[in-house]
C-alpha positions as CSV (number, residue, x, y, z in Angstrom):
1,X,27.3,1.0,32.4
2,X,30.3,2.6,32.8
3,X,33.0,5.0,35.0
4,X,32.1,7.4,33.1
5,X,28.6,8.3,33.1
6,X,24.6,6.4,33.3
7,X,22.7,6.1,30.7
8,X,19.2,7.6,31.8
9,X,17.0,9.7,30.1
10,X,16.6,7.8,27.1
11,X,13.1,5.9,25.6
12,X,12.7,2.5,26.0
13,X,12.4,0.2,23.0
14,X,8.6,0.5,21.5
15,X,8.0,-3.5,21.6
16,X,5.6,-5.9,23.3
17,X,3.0,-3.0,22.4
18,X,-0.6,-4.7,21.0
19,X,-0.2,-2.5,17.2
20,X,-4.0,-3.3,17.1
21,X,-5.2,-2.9,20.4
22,X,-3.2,0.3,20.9
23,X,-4.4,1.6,17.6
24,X,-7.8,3.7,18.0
25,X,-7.8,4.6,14.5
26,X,-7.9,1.7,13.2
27,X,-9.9,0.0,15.6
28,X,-12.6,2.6,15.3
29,X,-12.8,2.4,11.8
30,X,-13.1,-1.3,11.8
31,X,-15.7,-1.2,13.9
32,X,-17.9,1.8,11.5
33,X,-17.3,-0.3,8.1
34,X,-18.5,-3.5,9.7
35,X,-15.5,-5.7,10.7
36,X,-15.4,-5.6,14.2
37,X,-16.3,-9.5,13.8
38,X,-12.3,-10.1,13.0
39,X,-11.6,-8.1,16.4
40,X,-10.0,-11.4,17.6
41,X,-7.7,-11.8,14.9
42,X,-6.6,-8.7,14.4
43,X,-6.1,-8.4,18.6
44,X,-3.7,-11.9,18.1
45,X,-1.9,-10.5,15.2
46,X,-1.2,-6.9,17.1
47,X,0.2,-9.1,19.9
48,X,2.5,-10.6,17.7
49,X,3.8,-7.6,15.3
50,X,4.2,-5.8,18.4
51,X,6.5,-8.4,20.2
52,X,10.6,-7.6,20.1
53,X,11.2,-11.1,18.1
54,X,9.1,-10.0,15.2
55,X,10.4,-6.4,14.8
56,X,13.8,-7.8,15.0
57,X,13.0,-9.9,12.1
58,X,12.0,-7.2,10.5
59,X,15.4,-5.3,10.7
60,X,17.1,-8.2,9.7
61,X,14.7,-8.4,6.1
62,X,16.2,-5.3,5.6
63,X,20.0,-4.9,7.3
64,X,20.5,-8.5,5.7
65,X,18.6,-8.0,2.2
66,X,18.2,-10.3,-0.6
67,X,20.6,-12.0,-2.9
68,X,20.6,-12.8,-6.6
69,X,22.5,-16.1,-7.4
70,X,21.9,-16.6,-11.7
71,X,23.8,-20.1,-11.5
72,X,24.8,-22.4,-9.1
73,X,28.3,-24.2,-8.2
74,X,28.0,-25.9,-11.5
75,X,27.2,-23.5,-14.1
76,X,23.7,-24.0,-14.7
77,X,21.1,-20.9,-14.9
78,X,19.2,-21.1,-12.1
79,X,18.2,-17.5,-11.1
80,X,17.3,-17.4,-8.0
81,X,16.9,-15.1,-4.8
82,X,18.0,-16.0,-1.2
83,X,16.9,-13.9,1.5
84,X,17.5,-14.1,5.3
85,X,14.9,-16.6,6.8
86,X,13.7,-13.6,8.9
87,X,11.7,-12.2,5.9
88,X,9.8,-15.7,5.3
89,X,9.1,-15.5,8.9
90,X,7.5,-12.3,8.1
91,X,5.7,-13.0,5.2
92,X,4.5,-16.7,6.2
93,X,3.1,-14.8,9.3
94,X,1.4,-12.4,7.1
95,X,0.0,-15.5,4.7
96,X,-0.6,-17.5,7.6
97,X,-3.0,-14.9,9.2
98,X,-4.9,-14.7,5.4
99,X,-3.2,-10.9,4.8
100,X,-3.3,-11.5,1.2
101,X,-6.6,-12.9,-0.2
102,X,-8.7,-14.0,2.9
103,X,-11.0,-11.4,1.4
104,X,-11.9,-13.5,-1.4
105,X,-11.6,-16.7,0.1
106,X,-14.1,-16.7,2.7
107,X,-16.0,-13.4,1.8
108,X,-18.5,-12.2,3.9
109,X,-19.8,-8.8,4.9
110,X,-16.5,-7.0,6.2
111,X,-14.4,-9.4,4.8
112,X,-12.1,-6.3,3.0
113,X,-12.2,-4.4,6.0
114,X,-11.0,-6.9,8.3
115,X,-8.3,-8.0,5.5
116,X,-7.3,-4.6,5.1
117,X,-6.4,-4.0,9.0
118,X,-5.0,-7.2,8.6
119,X,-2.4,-6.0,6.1
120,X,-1.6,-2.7,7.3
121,X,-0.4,-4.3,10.8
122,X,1.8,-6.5,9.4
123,X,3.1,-3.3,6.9
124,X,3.4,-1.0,9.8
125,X,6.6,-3.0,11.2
126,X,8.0,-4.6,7.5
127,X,5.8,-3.0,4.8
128,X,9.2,-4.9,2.1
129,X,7.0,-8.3,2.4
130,X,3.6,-6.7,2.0
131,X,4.8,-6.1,-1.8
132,X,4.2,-9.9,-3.2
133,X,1.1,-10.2,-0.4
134,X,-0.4,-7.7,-2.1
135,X,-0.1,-8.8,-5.8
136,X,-1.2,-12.3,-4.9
137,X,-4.3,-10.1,-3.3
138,X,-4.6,-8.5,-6.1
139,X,-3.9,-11.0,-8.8
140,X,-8.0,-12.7,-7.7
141,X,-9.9,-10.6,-9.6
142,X,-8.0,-10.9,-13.0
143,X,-7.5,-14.7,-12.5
144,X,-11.3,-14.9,-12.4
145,X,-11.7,-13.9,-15.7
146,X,-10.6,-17.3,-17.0
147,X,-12.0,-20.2,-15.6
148,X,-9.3,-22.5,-16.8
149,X,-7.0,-20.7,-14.8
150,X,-8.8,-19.7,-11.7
151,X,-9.1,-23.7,-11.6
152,X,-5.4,-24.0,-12.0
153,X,-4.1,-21.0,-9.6
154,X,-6.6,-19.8,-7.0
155,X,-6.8,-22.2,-4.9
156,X,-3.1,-22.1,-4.4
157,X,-3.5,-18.1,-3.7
158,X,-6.3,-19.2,-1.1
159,X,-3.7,-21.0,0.9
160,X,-2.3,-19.7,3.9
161,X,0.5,-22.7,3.8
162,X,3.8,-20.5,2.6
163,X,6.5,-22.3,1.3
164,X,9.4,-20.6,-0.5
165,X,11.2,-22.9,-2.3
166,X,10.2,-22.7,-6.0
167,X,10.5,-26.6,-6.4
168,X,8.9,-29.4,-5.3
169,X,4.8,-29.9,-4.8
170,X,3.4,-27.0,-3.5
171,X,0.2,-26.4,-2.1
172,X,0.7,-22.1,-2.3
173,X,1.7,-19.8,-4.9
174,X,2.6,-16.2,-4.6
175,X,2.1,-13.9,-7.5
176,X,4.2,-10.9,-8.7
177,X,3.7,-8.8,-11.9
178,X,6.2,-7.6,-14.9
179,X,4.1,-4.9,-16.7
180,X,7.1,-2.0,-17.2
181,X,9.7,-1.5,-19.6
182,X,12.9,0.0,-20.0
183,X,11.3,2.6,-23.2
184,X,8.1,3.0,-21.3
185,X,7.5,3.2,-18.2
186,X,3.9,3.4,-17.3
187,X,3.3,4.0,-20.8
188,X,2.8,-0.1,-21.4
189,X,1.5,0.5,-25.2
190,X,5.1,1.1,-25.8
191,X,6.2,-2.2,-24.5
192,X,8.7,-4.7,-26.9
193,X,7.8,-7.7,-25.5
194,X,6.4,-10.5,-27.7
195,X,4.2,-13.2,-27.5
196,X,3.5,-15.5,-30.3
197,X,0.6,-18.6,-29.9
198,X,1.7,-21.9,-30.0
199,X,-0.4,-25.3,-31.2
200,X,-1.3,-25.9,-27.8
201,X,-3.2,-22.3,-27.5
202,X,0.0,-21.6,-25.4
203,X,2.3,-18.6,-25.4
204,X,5.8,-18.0,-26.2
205,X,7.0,-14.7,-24.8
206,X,10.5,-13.1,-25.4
207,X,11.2,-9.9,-24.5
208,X,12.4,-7.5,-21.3
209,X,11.2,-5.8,-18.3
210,X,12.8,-3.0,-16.9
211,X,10.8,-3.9,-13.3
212,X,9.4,-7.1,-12.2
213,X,8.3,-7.5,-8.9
214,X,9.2,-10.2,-6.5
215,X,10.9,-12.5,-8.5
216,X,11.2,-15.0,-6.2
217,X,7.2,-15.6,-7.1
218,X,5.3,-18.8,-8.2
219,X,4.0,-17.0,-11.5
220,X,3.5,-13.8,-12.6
221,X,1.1,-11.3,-14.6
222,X,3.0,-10.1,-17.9
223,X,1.8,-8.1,-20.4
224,X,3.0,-8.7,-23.8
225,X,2.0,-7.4,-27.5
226,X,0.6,-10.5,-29.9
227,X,-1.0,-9.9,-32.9
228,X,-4.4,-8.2,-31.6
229,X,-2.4,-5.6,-29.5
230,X,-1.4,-5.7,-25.7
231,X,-2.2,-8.6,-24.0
232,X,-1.8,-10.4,-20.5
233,X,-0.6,-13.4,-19.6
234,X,0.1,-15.9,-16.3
235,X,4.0,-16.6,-16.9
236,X,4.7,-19.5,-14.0
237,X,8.0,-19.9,-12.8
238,X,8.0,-23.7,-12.8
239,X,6.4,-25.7,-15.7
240,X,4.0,-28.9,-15.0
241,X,6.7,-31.2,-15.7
242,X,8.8,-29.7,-13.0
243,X,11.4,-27.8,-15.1
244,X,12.0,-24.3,-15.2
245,X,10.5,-21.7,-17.1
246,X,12.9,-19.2,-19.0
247,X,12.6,-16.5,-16.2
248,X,16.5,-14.8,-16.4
249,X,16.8,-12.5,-13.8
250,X,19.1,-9.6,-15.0
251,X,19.9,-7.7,-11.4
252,X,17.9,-6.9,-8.8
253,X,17.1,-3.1,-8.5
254,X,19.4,-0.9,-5.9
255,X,16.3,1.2,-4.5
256,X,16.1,3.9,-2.4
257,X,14.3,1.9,0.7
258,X,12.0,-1.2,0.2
259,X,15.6,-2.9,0.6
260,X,13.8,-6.7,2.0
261,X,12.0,-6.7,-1.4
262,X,13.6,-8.3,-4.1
263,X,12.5,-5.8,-7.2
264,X,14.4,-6.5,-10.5
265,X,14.9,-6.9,-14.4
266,X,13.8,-9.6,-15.9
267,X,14.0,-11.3,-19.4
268,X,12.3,-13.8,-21.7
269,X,13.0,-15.9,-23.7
270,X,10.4,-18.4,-25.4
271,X,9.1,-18.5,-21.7
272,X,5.9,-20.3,-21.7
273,X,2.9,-18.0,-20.6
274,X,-0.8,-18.3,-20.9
275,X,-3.4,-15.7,-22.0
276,X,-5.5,-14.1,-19.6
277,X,-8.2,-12.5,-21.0
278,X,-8.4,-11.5,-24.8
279,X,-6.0,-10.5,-27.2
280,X,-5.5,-6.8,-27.4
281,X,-7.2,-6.6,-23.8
282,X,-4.0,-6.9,-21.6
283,X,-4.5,-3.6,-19.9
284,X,-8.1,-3.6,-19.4
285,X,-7.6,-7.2,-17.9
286,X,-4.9,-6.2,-15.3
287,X,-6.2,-2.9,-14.7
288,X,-8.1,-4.4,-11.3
289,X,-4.9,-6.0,-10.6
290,X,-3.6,-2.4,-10.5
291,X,-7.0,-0.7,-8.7
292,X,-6.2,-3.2,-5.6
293,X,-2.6,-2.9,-5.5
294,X,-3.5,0.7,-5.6
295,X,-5.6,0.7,-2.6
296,X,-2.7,-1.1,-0.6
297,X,-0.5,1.8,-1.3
298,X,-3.1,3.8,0.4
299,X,-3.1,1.2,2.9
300,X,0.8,0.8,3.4
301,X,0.9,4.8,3.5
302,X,-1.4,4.7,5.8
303,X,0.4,2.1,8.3
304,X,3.6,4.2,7.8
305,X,1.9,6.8,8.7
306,X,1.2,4.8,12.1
307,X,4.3,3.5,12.4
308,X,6.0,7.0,12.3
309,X,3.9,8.8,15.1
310,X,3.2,5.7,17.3
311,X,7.1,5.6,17.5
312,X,7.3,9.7,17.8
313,X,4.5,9.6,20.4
314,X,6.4,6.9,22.7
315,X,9.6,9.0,22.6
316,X,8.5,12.2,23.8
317,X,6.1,10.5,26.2
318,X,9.6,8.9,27.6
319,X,11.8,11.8,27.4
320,X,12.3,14.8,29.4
321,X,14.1,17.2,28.0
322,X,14.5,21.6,29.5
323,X,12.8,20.2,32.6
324,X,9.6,18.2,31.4
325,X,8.5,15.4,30.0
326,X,8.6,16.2,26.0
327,X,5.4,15.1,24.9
328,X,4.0,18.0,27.4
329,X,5.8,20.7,25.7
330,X,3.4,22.3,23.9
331,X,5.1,22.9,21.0
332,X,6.1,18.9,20.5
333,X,2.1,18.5,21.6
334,X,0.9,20.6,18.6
335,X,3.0,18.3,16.4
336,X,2.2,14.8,17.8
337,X,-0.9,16.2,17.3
338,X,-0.8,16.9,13.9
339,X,1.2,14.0,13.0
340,X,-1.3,12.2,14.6
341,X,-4.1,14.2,12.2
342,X,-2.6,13.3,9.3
343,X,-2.6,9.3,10.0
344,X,-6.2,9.3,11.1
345,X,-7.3,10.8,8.1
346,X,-4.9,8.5,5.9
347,X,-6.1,5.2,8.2
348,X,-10.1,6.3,8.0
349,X,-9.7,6.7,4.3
350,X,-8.1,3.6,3.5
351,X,-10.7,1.7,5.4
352,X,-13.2,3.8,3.8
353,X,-11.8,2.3,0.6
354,X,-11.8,-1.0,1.4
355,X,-15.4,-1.0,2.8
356,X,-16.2,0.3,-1.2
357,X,-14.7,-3.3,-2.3
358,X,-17.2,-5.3,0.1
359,X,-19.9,-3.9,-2.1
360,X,-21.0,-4.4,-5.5
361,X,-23.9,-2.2,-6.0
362,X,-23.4,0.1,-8.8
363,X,-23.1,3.2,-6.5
364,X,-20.0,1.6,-4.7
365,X,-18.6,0.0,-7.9
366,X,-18.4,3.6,-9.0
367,X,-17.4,5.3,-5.8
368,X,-14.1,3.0,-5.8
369,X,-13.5,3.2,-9.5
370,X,-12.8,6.8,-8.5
371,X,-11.8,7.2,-5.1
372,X,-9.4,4.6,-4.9
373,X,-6.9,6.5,-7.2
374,X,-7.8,10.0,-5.4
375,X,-6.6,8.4,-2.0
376,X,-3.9,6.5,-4.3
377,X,-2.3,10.0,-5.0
378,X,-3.0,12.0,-1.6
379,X,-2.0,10.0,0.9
380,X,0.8,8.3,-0.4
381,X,2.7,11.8,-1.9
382,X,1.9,12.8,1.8
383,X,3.3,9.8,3.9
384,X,7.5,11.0,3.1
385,X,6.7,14.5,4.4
386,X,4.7,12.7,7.6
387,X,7.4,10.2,7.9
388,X,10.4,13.0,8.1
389,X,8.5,15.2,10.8
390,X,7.9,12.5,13.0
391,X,11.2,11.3,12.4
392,X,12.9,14.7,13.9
393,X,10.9,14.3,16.9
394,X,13.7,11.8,18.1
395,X,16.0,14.2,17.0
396,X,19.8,12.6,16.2
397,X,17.8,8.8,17.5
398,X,15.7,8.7,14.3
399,X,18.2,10.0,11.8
400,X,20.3,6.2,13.5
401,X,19.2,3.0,11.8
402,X,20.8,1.1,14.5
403,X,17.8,-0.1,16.0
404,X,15.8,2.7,15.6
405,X,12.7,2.1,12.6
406,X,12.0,5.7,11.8
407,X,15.3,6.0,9.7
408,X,14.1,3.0,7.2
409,X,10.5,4.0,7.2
410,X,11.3,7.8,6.3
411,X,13.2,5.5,2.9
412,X,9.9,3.0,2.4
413,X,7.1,5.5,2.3
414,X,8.2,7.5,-1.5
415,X,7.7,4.3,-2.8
416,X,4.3,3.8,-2.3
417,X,3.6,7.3,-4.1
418,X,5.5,6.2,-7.0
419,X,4.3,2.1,-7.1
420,X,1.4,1.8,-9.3
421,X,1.6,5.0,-10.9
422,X,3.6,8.3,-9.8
423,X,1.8,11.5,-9.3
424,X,0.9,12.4,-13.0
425,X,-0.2,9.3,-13.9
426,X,-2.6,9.1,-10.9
427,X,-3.5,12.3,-11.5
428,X,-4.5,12.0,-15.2
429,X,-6.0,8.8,-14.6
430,X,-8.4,10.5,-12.6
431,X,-9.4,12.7,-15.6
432,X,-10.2,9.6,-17.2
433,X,-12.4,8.1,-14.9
434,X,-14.2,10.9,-14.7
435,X,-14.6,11.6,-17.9
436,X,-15.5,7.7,-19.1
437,X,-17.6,6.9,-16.1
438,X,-19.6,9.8,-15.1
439,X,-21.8,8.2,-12.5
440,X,-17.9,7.7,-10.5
441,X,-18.2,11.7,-10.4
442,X,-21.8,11.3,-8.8
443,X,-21.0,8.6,-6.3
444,X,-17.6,10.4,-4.9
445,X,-19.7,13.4,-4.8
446,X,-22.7,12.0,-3.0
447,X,-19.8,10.7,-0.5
448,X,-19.0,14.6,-0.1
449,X,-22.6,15.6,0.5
450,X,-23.1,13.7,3.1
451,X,-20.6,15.7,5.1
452,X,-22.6,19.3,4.3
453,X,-23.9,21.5,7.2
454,X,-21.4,20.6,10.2
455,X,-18.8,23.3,9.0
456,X,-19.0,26.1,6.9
457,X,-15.0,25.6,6.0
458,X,-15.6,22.4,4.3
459,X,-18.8,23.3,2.7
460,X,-17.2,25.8,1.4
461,X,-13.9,23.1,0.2
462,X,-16.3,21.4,-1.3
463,X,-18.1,24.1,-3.4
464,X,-14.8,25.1,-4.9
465,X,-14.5,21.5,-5.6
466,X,-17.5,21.2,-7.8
467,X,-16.2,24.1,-9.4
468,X,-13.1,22.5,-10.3
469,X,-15.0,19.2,-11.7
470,X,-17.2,21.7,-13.7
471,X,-14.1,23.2,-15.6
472,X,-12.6,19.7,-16.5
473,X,-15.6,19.0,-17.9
474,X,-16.0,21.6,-19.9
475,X,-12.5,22.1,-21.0
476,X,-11.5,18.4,-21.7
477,X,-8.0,19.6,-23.7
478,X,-7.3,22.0,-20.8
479,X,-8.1,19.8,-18.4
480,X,-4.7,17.8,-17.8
481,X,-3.3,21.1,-16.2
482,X,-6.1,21.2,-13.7
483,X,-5.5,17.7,-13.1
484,X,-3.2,17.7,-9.5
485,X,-5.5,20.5,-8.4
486,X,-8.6,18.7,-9.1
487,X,-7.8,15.7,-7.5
488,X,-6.2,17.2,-4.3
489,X,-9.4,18.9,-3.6
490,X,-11.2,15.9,-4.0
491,X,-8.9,13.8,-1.8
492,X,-9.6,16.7,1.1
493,X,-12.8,16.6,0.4
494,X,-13.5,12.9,0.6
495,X,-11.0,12.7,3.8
496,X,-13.2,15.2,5.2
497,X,-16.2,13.6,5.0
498,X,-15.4,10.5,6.2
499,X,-13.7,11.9,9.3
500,X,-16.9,14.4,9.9
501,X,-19.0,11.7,10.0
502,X,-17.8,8.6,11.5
503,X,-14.3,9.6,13.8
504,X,-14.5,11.4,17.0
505,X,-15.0,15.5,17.0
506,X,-11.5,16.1,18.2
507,X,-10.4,14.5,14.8
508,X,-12.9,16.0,12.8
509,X,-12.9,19.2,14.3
510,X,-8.6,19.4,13.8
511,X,-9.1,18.5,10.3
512,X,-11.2,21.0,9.2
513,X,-9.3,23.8,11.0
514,X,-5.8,22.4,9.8
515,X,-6.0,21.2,6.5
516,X,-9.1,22.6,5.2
517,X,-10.1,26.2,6.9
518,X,-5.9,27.1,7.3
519,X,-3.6,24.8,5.0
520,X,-0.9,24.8,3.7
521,X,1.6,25.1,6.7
522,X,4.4,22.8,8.2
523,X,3.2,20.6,11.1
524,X,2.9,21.9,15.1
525,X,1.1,24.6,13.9
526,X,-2.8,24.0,15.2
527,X,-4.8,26.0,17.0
528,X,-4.6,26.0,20.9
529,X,-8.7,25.9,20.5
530,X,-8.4,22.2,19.3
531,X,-8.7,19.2,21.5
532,X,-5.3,18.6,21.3
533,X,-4.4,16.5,24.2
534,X,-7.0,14.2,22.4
535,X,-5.1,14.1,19.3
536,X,-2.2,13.2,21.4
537,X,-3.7,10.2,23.3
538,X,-5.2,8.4,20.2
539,X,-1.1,8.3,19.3
C-alpha cells in the first residue's frame, strides 16, 4: 500500500452477506408465526440488501440527501424534492418486492409476517426510505373506510410499479401523512388548520403543519378542523385535471439522522382535500393509520437492532487484537452476546406483533390494540442505547461515517422512539387502552400466562406486573405517574413470553437471567452460566 507500512489487521467490508439467510432470528420467527411460505422471497431479497451495490446506494441516500427546489428557472411554484437516484433505487426495490402493502393485497395466512420480514430487511441497510413505505402500508386500513376512495387510491398503493415523478399517468401512488402542528404537537385537537366543504362535497383546507412526511408523496392523510370537530382528509398532490394542488413546501426539517428522508413544513392554501371518514372523527379515522406505522417502528428498531450487532459481530470475528481474535475475548463475547439478546427479543416481538394483524378474532384484535404500543415504547427507547454499544465495539471505525454504517444508524434509531408518539404519549396511551378496552388487558395477559412455570424469575415479573395493572385501575387520576412503569413491565413481560416459548433456550434462558432476574446493568455483563457462545453464533 505503501513504504511505509501494510494495512492488515483490519475487518473486511460486511457485504455480499444473505441479511435473510444469515439472520436466525428472523428466520426462526418467520417460520413459528406461519410465514415460512415467503422463504423464497425473503431468501432473494437478503441476497440483494446484502450485495455491495445496494449498501452503497444506501450511503449515497444519505451522504447525498434530498433537495427542496419551491420554483423552477422561471418563477413558478413548483415545490419539489430531488433526491439522488440511489434512494429510488432503494425504495423501488422495497415496492417492487411488495414491502409496503403486499399484506393487504394478496392476504393470506402469514401474509403480515412475511411483509413484515420483508420490511425490516430492506430497513436494516436504509431504514430513510422505509418512512413513506410504511405510510402507504399503513394508509389501507383508513382508505377502506370510504369506498369512493378505496376505488380511487388502493389500487395504486397495491402496485409495486414505483415511479417518482409526480406528473404524468401513473399507475402507483405513495402516501405520506401531515397530522402535527407547530402549537401542538401530538396534541392534534389543538391544530389551526381549516377545512371548509365545497358544492361538490369537496374540501378546501388552509392552514399549516409543523411536520409533513415525505413530501415528495402522491397524496397524503391531513387532519383538519371543519365544523363537526377534527376531521381527516386525502389531500392529493396532483388534481384530475393534471394541475397541481396548493401543497407549499416551507423547508425541509434539518434532523438529527433519518437524513435520505425528506421530512418538512408544509402549508395550505384552499388545497383541495377529501373527507375520509366523518366529520369530527379525524382522529379515530387515522388512529389505525398510526397503530401500523407504530408497529413498523417496532419493526425498524428492531432491524437496527440487527444491523448494529450483525456489523459488531463481523468485526470482532475479523480482528485480533492483545493476541486473539476479538470476538473470543470473553469480555467482547459477553457483549456480542448481549447485544445479540437485546435484538432477538426486539425481532421476536415485532413478529409477534405482526402475526396479531393476520388475525381478526376478537382476542387478537385486542391483544394488538394493546401490545402494539407496549412494544412501540420498549423497543424503540431501547434501540439508541443498543445502537451506541455495538457501535464502540469497532472502537474509532464506528464513530467514522466514511464507509462505516454503525455511525448513521447510532443517528436513525431515536427517531423511531420519537415517530408516532414519544415516550409519554406512548405511555399514556397505554392507560387509555387499558382503561377503554378492558378485554386488551385480558388478551396481553393471557399472552403472559402462557409463559408461567419455566422460571420462577419471570413468574415472579409477571406477578408484580398484575400488581401494577391492579393499581392503575384502581387509581385512574394517579395512574399517569405509574404509566412508564406499568408499561415497561409489561413490555418485559410480553418479550419474555414470546421468547420462553417459541426461540431457542440459550435465548430464553439469557433473557430471563439478564433483563428480568438481574436488570438494570450496562451490556457484557451476563452470567458465565449462559450459553453464550450460542448467543454469539445466532449474530
Amino acid at each position: 500500500m505503501s513504504d511505509t507500512h501494510d494495512v492488515v489487521n483490519q475487518a473486511p467490508a460486511r457485504v455480499d452477506v444473505n441479511e435473510y439467510t444469515s439472520h436466525p432470528a428472523l428466520v426462526d420467527a418467520v417460520g413459528v408465526y406461519g410465514g415460512s411460505w415467503a422463504t423464497d422471497a425473503l431468501t432473494e431479497a437478503g441476497a440483494l440488501v446484502g450485495r455491495a451495490d445496494f449498501q452503497r446506494d444506501a450511503e449515497l441516500a444519505n451522504t447525498i440527501p434530498p433537495t427542496l427546489h419551491t420554483h423552477d428557472r422561471w418563477g413558478n411554484r413548483v415545490d419539489e424534492i430531488e433526491f439522488h437516484p440511489a434512494y429510488h433505487r432503494v425504495i423501488g426495490d422495497a415496492i417492487a418486492r411488495g414491502a409496503h402493502t403486499s399484506c393487504w393485497s394478496e392476504p393470506r395466512a402469514g401474509a403480515h409476517v412475511a411483509r413484515a420480514a420483508m420490511f425490516m430487511q430492506f430497513g436494516q441497510i436504509e431504514p430513510g426510505h422505509a418512512c413513506p413505505v410504511s405510510m402507504t402500508h399503513a394508509v389501507v386500513p383508513s382508505l377502506r373506510t370510504d369506498p369512493v376512495l378505496a376505488e380511487q387510491w388502493l389500487g395504486r398503493v397495491f402496485s409495486r410499479d414505483y415511479r417518482h415523478e409526480l406528473d404524468g399517468p401513473k399507475t402507483s401512488a405513495i402516501f405520506g401523512m401531515a397530522m402535527t402542528e407547530k402549537q401542538g404537537g401530538s396534541d392534534v385537537r389543538a391544530n389551526t388548520t381549516r377545512a371548509v366543504e365545497q358544492a361538490d362535497g369537496s374540501y378546501l383546507i388552509t392552514g399549516h403543519k409543523w411536520f409533513c412526511s415525505a413530501p415528495q408523496s402522491d397524496a397524503f392523510l391531513v387532519l383538519a378542523k371543519t365544523p363537526g370537530g377534527v376531521t381527516c382528509f386525502v389531500v392529493p398532490r396532483v388534481l384530475p385535471d393534471g394541475t397541481r394542488n396548493v401543497f407549499r413546501i416551507q423547508r425541509l426539517k434539518d434532523k438529527l439522522g433519518n437524513k435520505s428522508n425528506a421530512s418538512s413544513e408544509v402549508e395550505f392554501e384552499n388545497t383541495v382535500g377529501h373527507r375520509l371518514g366523518d366529520e369530527g372523527a379525524g382522529v379515530r379515522t387515522i388512529i389505525e393509520m398510526v397503530n401500523q406505522t407504530r408497529l413498523d417502528c417496532v419493526l425498524g428498531s428492531a432491524a437496527g437492532m440487527r444491523q448494529s450487532v450483525a456489523e459488531a459481530a463481523w468485526h470482532v470475528r475479523h480482528r485480533s487484537a492483545f493476541g486473539a481474535v476479538l470476538v473470543d475475548q470473553p469480555a467482547m463475547t459477553a457483549v456480542i452476546a448481549d447485544l445479540q439478546l437485546e435484538a432477538e427479543a426486539a425481532v421476536w416481538t415485532g413478529i409477534r406483533l405482526a402475526a396479531a394483524y393476520d388475525d381478526d378474532s376478537a382476542e387478537s384484535t385486542a391483544f394488538r390494540r394493546l401490545a402494539t404500543a407496549v412494544g412501540k415504547y420498549w423497543v424503540c427507547k431501547r434501540g439508541p442505547g443498543h445502537a451506541y454499544e455495538a457501535l464502540e465495539c469497532l472502537g474509532g471505525n464506528g464513530y467514522c461515517e466514511n464507509g462505516f454504517p454503525l455511525a448513521r444508524r447510532y443517528r436513525e434509531q431515536p427517531v423511531m422512539a420519537v415517530w408516532e408518539g414519544s415516550g409519554n404519549v406512548i405511555a399514556l396511551d397505554v392507560l387509555r387502552a387499558m382503561m377503554r378496552d378492558p378485554a386488551s388487558v385480558e388478551a396481553l395477559d393471557g399472552e403472559f400466562e402462557k409463559a408461567l412455570g419455566v422460571h420462577r424469575a419471570y413468574d415472579l415479573h409477571v406477578e408484580r406486573t398484575r400488581k401494577l395493572v391492579a393499581a392503575a385501575a384502581a387509581d385512574p387520576a394517579a395512574a399517569p405517574a405509574l404509566a412508564r412503569r406499568l408499561t415497561e413491565s409489561m413490555a418485559i413481560a410480553l418479550q419474555g413470553s414470546v421468547l420462553i416459548r417459541e426461540a431457542p433456550a440459550a435465548v430464553s434462558d439469557g433473557f430471563v437471567a439478564a433483563r428480568i432476574a438481574d436488570p438494570g446493568h450496562l451490556y457484557g455483563v451476563l452470567g458465565t452460566d449462559l450459553d453464550l457462545g450460542a448467543l454469539v453464533d445466532r449474530a
